[in-house]
KOLDO-143878 format. One record per residue (C-alpha): residue number from 1; y, x, z; residue in three letters. Coordinates in steps of 0.1 Angstrom, whole numbers, plus 5000, padded with zeros to 4 digits. Layout:
<sites>
site n: NUM; v: Y; u: X; w: Z; res: ala
...
</sites>
This chain:
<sites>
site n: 1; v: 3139; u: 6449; w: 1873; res: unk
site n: 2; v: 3146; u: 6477; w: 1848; res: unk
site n: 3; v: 3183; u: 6483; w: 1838; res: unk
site n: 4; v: 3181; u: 6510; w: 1810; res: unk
site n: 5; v: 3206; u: 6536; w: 1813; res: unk
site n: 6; v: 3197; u: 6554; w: 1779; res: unk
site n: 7; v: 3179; u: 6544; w: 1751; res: unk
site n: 8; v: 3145; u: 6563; w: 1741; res: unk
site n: 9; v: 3164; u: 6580; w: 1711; res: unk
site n: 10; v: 3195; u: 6587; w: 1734; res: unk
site n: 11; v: 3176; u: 6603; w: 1761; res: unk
site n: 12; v: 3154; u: 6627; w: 1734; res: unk
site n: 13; v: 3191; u: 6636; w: 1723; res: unk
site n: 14; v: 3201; u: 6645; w: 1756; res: unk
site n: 15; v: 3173; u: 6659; w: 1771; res: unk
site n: 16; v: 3173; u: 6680; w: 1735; res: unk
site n: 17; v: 3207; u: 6692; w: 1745; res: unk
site n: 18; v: 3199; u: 6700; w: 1775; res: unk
site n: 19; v: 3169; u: 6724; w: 1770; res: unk
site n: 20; v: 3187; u: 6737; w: 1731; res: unk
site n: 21; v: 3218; u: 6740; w: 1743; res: unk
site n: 22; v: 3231; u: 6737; w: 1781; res: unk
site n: 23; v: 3231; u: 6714; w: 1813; res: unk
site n: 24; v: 3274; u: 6706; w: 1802; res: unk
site n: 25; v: 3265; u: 6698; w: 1769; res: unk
site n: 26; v: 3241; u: 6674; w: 1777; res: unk
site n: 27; v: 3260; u: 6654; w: 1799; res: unk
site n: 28; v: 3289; u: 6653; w: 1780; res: unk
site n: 29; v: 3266; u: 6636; w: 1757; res: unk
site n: 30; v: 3252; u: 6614; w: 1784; res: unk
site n: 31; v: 3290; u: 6603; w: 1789; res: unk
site n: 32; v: 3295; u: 6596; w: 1758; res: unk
site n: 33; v: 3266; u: 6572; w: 1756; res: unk
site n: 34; v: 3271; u: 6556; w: 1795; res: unk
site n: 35; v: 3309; u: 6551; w: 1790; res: unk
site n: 36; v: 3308; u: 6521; w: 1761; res: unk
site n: 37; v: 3276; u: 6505; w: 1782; res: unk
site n: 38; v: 3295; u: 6502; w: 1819; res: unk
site n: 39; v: 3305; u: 6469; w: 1819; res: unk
site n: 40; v: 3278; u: 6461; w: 1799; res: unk
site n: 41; v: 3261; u: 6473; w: 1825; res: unk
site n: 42; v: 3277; u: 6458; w: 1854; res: unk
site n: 43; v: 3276; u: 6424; w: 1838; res: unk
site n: 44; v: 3233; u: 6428; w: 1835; res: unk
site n: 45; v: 3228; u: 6439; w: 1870; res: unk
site n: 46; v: 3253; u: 6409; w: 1884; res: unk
site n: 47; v: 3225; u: 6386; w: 1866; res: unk
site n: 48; v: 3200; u: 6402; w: 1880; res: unk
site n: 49; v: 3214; u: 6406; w: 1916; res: unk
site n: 50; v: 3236; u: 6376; w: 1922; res: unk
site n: 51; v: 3239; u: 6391; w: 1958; res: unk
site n: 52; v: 3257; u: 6422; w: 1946; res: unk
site n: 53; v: 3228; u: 6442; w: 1968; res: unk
site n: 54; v: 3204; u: 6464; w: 1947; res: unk
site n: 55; v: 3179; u: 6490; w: 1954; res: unk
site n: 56; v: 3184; u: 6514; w: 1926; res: unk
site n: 57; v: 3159; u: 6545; w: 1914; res: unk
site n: 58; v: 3151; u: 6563; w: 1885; res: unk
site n: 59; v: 3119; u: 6583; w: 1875; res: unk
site n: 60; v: 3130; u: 6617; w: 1897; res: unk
site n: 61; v: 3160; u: 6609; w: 1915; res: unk
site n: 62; v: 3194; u: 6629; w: 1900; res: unk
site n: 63; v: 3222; u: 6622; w: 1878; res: unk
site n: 64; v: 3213; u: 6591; w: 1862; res: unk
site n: 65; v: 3209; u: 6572; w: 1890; res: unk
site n: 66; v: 3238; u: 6587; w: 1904; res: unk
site n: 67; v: 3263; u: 6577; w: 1879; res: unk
site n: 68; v: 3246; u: 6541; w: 1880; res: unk
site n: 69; v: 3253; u: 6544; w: 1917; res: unk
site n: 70; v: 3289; u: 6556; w: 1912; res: unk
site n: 71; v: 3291; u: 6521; w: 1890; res: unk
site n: 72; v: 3277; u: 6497; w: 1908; res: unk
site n: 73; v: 3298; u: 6508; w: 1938; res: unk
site n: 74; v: 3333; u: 6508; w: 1918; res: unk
site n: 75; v: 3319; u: 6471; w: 1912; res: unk
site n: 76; v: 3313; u: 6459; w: 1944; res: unk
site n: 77; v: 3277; u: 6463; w: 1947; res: unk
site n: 78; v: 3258; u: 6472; w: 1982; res: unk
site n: 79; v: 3236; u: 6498; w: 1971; res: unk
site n: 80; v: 3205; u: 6517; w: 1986; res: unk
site n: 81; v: 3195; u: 6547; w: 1964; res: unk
site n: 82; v: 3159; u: 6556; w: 1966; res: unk
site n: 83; v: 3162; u: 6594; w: 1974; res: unk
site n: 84; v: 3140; u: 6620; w: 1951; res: unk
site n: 85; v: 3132; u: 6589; w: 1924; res: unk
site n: 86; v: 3103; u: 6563; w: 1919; res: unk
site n: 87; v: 3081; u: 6595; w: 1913; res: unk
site n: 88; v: 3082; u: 6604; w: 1947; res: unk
site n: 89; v: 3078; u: 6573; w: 1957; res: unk
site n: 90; v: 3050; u: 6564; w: 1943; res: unk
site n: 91; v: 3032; u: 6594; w: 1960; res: unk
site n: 92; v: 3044; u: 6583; w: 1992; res: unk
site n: 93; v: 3028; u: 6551; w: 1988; res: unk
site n: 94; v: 2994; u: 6563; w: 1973; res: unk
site n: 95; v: 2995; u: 6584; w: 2006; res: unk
site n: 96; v: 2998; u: 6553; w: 2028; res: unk
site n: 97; v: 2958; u: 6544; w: 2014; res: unk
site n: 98; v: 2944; u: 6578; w: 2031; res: unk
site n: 99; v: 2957; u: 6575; w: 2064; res: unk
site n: 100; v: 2930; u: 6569; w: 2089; res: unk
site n: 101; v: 2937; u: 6539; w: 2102; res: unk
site n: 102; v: 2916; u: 6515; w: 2131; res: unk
site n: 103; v: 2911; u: 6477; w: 2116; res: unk
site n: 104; v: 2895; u: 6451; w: 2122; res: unk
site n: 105; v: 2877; u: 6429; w: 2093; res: unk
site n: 106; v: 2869; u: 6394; w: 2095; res: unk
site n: 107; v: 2844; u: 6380; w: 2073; res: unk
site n: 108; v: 2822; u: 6349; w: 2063; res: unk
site n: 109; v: 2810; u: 6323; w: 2035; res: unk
site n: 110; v: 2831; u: 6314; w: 2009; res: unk
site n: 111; v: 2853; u: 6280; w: 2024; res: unk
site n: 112; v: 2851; u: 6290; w: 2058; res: unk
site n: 113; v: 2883; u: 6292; w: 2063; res: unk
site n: 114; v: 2890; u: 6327; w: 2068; res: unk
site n: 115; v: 2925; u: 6329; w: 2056; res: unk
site n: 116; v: 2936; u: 6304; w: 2079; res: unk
site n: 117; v: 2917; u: 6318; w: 2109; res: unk
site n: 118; v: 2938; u: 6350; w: 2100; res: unk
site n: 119; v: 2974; u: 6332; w: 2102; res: unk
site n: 120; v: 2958; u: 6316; w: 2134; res: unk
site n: 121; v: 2955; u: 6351; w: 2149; res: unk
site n: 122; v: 2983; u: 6361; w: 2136; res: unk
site n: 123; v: 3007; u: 6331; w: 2152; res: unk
site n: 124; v: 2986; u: 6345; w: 2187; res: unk
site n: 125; v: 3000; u: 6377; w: 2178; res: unk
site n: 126; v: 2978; u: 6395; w: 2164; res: unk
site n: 127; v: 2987; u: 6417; w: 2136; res: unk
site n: 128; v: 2971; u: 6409; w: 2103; res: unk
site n: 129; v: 2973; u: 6427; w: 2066; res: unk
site n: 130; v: 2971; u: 6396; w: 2042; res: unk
site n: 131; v: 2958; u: 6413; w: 2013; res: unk
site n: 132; v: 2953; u: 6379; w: 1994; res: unk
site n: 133; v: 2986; u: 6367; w: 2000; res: unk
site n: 134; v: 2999; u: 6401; w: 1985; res: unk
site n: 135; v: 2978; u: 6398; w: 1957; res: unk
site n: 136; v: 2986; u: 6362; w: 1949; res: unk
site n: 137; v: 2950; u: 6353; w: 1948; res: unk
site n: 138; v: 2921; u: 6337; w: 1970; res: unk
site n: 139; v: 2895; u: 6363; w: 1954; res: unk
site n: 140; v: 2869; u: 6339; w: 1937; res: unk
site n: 141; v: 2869; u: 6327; w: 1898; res: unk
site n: 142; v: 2889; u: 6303; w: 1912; res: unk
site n: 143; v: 2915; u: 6320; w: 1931; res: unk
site n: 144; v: 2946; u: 6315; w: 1913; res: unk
site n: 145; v: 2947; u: 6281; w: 1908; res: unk
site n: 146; v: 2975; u: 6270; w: 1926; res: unk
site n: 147; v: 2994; u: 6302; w: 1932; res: unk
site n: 148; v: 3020; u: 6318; w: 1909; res: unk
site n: 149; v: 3009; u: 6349; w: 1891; res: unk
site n: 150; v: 2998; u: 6381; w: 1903; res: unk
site n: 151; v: 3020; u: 6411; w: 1908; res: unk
site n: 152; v: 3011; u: 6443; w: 1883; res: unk
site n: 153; v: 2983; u: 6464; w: 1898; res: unk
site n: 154; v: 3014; u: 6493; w: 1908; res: unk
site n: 155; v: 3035; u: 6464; w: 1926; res: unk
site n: 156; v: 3005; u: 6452; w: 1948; res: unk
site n: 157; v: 3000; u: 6487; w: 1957; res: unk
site n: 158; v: 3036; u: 6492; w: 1967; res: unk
site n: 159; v: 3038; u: 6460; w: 1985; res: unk
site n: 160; v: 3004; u: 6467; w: 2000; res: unk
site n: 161; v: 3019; u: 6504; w: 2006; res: unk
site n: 162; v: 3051; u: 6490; w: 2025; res: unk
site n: 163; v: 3029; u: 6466; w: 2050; res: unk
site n: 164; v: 3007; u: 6498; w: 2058; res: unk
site n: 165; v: 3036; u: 6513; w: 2068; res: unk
site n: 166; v: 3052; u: 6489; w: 2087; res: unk
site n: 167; v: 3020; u: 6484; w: 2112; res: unk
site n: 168; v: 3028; u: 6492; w: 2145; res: unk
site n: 169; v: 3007; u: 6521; w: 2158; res: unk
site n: 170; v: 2993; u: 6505; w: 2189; res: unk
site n: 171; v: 2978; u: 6475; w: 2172; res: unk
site n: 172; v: 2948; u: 6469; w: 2151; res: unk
site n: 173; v: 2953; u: 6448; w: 2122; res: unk
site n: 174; v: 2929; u: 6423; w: 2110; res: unk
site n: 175; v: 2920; u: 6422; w: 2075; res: unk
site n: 176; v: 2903; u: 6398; w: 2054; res: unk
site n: 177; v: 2863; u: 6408; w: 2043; res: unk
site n: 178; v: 2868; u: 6409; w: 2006; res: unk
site n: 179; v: 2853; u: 6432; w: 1975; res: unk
site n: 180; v: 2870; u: 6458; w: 1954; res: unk
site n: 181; v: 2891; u: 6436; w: 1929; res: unk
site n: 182; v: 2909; u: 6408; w: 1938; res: unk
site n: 183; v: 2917; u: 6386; w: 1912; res: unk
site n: 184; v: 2926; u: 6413; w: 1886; res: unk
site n: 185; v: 2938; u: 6435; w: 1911; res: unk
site n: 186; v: 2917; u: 6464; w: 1926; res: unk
site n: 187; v: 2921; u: 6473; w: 1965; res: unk
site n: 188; v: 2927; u: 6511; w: 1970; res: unk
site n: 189; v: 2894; u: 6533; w: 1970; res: unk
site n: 190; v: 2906; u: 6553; w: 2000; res: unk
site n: 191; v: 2916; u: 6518; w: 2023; res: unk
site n: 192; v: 2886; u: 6497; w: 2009; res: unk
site n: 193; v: 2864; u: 6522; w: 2023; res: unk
site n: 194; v: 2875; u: 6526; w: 2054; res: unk
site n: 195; v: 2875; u: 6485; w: 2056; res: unk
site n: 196; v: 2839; u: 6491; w: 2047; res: unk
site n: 197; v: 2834; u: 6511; w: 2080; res: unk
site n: 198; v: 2854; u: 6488; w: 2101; res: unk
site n: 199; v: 2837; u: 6465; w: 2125; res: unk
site n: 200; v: 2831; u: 6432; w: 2110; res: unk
site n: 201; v: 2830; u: 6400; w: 2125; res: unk
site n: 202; v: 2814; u: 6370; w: 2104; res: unk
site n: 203; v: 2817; u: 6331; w: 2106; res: unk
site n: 204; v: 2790; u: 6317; w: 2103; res: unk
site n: 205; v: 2797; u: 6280; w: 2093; res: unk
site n: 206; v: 2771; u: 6258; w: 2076; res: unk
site n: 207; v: 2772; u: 6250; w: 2044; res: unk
site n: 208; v: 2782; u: 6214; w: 2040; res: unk
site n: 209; v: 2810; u: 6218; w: 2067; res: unk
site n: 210; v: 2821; u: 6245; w: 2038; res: unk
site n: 211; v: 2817; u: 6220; w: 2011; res: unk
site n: 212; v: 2841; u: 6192; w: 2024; res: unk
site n: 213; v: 2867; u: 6212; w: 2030; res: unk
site n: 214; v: 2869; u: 6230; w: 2000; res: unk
site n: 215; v: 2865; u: 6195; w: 1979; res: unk
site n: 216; v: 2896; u: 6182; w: 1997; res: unk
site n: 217; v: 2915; u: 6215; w: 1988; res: unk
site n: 218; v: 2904; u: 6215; w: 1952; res: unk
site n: 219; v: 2903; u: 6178; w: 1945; res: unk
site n: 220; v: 2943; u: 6181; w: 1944; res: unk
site n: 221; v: 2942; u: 6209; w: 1913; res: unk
site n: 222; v: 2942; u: 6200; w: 1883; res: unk
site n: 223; v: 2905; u: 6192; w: 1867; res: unk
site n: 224; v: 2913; u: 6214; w: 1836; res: unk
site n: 225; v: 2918; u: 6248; w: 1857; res: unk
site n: 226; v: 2884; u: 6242; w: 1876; res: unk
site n: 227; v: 2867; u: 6237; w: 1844; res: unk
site n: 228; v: 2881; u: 6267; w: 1836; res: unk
site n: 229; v: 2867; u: 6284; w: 1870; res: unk
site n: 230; v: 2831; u: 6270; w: 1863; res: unk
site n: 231; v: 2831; u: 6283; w: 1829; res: unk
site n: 232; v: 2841; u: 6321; w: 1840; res: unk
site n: 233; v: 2810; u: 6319; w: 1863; res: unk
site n: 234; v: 2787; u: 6299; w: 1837; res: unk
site n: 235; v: 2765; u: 6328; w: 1832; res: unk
site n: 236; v: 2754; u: 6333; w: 1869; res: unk
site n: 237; v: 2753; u: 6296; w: 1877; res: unk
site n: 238; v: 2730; u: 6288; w: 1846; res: unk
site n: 239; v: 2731; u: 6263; w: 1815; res: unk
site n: 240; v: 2723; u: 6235; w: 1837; res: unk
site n: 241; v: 2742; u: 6241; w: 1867; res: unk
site n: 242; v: 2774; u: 6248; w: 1845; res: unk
site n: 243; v: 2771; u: 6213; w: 1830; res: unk
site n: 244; v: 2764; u: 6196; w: 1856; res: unk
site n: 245; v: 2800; u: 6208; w: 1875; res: unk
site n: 246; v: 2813; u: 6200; w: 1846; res: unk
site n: 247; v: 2807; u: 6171; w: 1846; res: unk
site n: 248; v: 2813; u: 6164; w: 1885; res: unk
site n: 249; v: 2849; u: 6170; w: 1877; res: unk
site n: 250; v: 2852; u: 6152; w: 1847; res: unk
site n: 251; v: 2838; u: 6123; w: 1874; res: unk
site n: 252; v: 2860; u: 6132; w: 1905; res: unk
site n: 253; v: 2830; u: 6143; w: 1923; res: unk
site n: 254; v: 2844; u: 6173; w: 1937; res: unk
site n: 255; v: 2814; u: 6180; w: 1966; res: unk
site n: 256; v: 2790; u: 6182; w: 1937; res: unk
site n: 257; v: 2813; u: 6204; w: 1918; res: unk
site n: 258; v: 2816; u: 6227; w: 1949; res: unk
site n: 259; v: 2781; u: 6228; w: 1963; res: unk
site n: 260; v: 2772; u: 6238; w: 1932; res: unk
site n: 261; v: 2794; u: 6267; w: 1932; res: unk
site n: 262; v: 2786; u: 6280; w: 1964; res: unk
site n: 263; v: 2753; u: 6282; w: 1956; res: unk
site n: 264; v: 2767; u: 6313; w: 1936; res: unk
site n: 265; v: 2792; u: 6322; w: 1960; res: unk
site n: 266; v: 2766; u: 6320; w: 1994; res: unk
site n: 267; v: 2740; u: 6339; w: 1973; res: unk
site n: 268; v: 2763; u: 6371; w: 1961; res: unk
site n: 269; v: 2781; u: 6374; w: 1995; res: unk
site n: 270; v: 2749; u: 6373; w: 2016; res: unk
site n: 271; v: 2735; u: 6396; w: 1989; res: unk
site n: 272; v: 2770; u: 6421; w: 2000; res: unk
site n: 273; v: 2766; u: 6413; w: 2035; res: unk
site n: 274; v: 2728; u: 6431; w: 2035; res: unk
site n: 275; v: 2742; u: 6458; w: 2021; res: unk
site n: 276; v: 2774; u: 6463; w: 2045; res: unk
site n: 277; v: 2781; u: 6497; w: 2057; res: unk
site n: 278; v: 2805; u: 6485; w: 2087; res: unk
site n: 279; v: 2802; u: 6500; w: 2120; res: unk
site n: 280; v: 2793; u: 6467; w: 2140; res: unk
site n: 281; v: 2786; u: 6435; w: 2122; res: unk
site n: 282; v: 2790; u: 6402; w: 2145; res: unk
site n: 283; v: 2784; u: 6371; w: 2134; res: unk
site n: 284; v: 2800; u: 6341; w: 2149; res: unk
site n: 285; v: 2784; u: 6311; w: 2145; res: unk
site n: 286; v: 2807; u: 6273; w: 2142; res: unk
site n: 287; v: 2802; u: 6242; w: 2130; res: unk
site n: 288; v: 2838; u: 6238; w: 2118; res: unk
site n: 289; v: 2867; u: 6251; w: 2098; res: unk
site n: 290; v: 2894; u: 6249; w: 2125; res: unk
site n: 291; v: 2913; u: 6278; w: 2124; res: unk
site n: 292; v: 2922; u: 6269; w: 2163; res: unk
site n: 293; v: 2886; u: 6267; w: 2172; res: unk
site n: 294; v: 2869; u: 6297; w: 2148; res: unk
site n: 295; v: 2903; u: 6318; w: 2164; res: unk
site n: 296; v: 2895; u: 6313; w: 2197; res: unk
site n: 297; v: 2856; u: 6324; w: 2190; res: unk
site n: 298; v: 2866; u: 6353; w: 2169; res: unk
site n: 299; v: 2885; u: 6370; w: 2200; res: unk
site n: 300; v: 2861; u: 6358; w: 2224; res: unk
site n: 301; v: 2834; u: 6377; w: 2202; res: unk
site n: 302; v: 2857; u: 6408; w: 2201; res: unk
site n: 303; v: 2862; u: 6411; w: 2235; res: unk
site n: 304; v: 2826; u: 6407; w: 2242; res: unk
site n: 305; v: 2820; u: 6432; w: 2218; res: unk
site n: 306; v: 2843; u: 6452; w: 2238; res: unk
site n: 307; v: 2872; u: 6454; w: 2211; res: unk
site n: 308; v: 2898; u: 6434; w: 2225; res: unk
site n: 309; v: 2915; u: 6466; w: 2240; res: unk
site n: 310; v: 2921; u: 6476; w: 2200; res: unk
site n: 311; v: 2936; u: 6442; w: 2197; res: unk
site n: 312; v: 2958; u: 6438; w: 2224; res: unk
site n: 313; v: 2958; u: 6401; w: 2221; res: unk
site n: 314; v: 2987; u: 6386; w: 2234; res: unk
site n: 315; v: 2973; u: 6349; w: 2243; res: unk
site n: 316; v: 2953; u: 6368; w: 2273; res: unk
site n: 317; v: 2978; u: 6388; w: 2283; res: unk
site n: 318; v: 2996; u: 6358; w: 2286; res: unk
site n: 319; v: 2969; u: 6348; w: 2306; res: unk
site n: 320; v: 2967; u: 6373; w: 2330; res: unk
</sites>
């Protein structure tokens, strides 16, 4: 949340002073405009942090987030300063994208589940880097029904930035197969790339298996936002197709709406999955969308593959 210290025309005076005249002058100016705004001040950043615990920055780091500090202290506030500013920050966390790191990248059809397989692995103990959870989207046209709005392009890469950090370095996490953007969001050139070389394991799950489950999940959503979803894809399903979806929701029937849909979906990702540049590409092949039964398949077709000691999965460790 932003909590302005100086307007635009207060900080061209002040930064005016500074360069014109001297480093005093300018602060005494800087007083004189931050002294009538404390408990202005105070007041916006209770409202904003009920909890009286902030994390406060400013573009470089220095003396206006220092005097904010010195204020939200007097006021009771916990507060973490970000040291050297949101500036330095931010190349920190643009830094976290380059860093070679080993993953692991599970793929497959669109409704086979793989999102769930992931939290499956991930309640076994694996480690996992939910990139569409952080992006508040399930990657197709229609992705965000259901889920609250996306984060800002910079946020997702901060977030995303802060997990990447946070891995442990004797694990491999697992990631989700997707492509560049998610949603309106774009994935990091430098980590997108190196998912691109990661191994790749892919469930293979037929396609009517695919089809009831993702009717039950979208036959709860309102009909108005899938109509919506058909439409954005209109020109690559056809004239025909398009109104023949449409009109499978208007009537409820929410196989017909999806089957039709996936025959867009299957059709670009095996298109993508032809053209993968991954070091290994498995495919797994199921005949369901149990995340139980597609997890326990997965790590039997990384160990196979003679991956497992990357994953160090816990269930067989357990087990042994």
């Amino acid at each position: 949340m932003s909590l302005p210290l100086f307007s635009d025309e207060e900080r061209a005076r002040i930064g005016t002073a500074y360069k014109q005249v001297s480093q005093d002058r300018a602060i005494h100016i800087g007083l004189d405009f931050f002294g009538p705004k404390m408990s202005r001040m105070v007041k916006h950043a209770q409202k904003l942090a009920p909890n009286k615990e902030v994390r406060l920055h400013c573009w470089r780091g220095g003396m206006r987030s220092g005097a904010v500090h010195w204020l939200l202290e007097l006021a009771g506030f916990k507060v973490h300063l970000l040291d050297k500013g949101y500036k330095d920050y931010r190349r920190w966390a643009l830094a976290q994208f380059t860093e070679p790191r080993p993953m692991l990248i599970l793929g497959g059809l669109t409704g086979s589940g793989k999102t769930d397989v992931l939290h499956e692995l991930a309640r076994r103990g694996q480690t996992i880097v939910d990139l569409e959870g952080l992006a508040n989207h399930k990657g197709s046209s229609f992705g965000a029904i259901g889920l609250p709005p996306q984060p800002t392009p910079e946020q997702f890469e901060n977030n995303l930035a802060l997990v990447l950090n946070q891995l442990p370095t004797t694990v491999t996490p697992w990631l989700e197969d997707e492509s560049l953007t998610i949603g309106r969001l774009t994935i990091p050139k430098p980590l997108f790339e190196q998912m691109r070389a990661a191994p790749l394991l892919v469930l293979n799950i037929p396609r009517e298996i695919r089809t009831r489950k993702l009717a039950a999940e979208y036959g709860k959503e309102d009909p108005l936002q899938l109509a919506e979803a058909i439409q954005r894809i209109s020109k690559r399903l056809g004239g025909l197709a398009t109104k023949e979806a449409l009109a499978a929701i208007e009537t409820g029937d929410m196989e017909k709406m999806v089957d039709i849909a996936l025959s867009y979906y299957d059709k670009t990702y095996g298109f993508g999955l032809d053209n993968k540049t991954n070091s290994q590409v498995i495919r797994i092949p199921s005949d369901t969308c149990d995340p139980r039964v597609n997890a326990d398949l997965v790590l039997a077709a990384t160990q196979h593959a003679g991956l497992l000691d990357l994953t160090q999965t816990s269930r067989l460790h357990a087990d042994s």
